[in-house]
Steps between C-alpha positions, in 0.01 A plus 500: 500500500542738197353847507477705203349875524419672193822403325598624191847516231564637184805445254604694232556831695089464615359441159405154529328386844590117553296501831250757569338575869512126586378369841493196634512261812622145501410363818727228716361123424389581134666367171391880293522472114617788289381494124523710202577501146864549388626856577213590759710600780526133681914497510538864584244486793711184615799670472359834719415195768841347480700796535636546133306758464414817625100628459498839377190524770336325753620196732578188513531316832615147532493257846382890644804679375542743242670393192702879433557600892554173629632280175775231704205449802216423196783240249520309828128433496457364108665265267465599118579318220478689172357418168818464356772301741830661516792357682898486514529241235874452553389326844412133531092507648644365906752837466208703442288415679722492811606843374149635554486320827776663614355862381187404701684358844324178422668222762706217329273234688207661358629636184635111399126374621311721233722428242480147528115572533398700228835384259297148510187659482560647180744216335822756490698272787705366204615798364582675767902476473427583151578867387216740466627611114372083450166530556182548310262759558292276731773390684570830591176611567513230793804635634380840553164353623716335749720724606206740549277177683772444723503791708113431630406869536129551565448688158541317112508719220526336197446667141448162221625257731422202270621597207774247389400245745409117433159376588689360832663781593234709442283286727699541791553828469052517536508265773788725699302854401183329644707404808694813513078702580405182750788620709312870495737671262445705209554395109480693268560382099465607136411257270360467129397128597111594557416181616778483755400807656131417493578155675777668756385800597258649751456840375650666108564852439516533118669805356502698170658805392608550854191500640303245690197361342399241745568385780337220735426121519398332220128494575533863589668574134226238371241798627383692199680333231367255255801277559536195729884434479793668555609532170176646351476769797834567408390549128203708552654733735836567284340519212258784611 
């Protein structure tokens, strides 16, 4: 589970508010859709959940814990996987991904097992003696989605997960999210890919200057707007 309890951060010595009095509860079993328009507040309220970032006010809670008093107990309870994938590129992909194993205490027996499991489920098996600095962006973007899948905590955060991906790749990486809430745990996700998240997701929260708009099922978002998809709610309430 993620908590969030009226959560809010400024930059720019507290002239700008990136986030402001957010609150929000992503419940265990649900694949939960965040949404906004570029610079609404998504990455930096991702960021406050992940630890990278301290809220000026407010809490955030992750797995039960809190993010500032308790920070190693609540990274034990999510994977994240940033928009942007960022890696030790003078590596080869098996070196780092055993080094993140070994950060994690993940068993060799079980560490070689989802390697083998997501490497093939992604197509990077073949370059995995290859160094990192030889990749292309998508490449790497499965590497960090695998280091990050690998550890099976009971909380995903990922902030534009698909972005980079081929159609395959991107495909699996659905079909392991929808796994990932059968099991009862929590997913949360950014994504500019409307349909995705309207196809994915049980419930959206969609964001804009800091604030959130909307937040529900679709039908319940459907309620009092004269769209029918995602996309056109979407519209209609950003451009309000």
């Amino acid at each position: 589970m993620i908590e969030l309890l009226n959560v809010s951060k400024s930059y720019s010595g507290g002239t700008k508010k990136a986030v402001d009095n957010l609150s929000l509860t992503i419940r265990p079993g649900e694949v939960f859709g965040f949404l906004g328009p570029n610079g609404a507040g998504k990455t930096t309220t991702i960021k406050m959940i992940v630890g990278l970032l301290r809220p000026d006010s407010g809490t955030v809670r992750v797995g039960g814990y809190d993010v500032v008093r308790q920070p190693l107990e609540a990274k034990r309870q999510l994977a994240y996987v940033p928009d942007t994938p960022e890696v030790y590129d003078k590596l080869t992909g098996l070196e780092y991904l055993n080094f993140i194993a070994d950060v994690y205490g993940i068993s060799p027996r079980e560490r070689q097992e989802r390697i083998a499991q997501f490497a093939d489920a992604f197509d990077l098996t073949h370059a995995l003696l290859d160094r990192v600095d030889s990749y292309s962006h998508g490449m790497q973007q499965k590497l960090v989605l695998i280091s990050a899948l690998m550890r099976d905590p009971p909380v995903w955060v990922l902030d534009e997960p698909m972005v980079g991906l081929d159609p395959r790749s991107s495909y699996q990486l659905k079909e392991l999210m929808a796994e990932h809430a059968r099991r009862n745990r929590t997913l949360f996700f950014s994504t500019h890919v409307l349909e995705v998240a309207e196809r994915l997701c049980d419930r959206v929260a969609i964001i804009n200057k800091g604030r959130i708009i909307a937040c529900g099922t679709l039908d319940e978002l459907r309620s009092g707007q004269t769209g029918e998809t995602l996309e056109s709610i979407f519209l209609e309430l950003t451009e309000k």
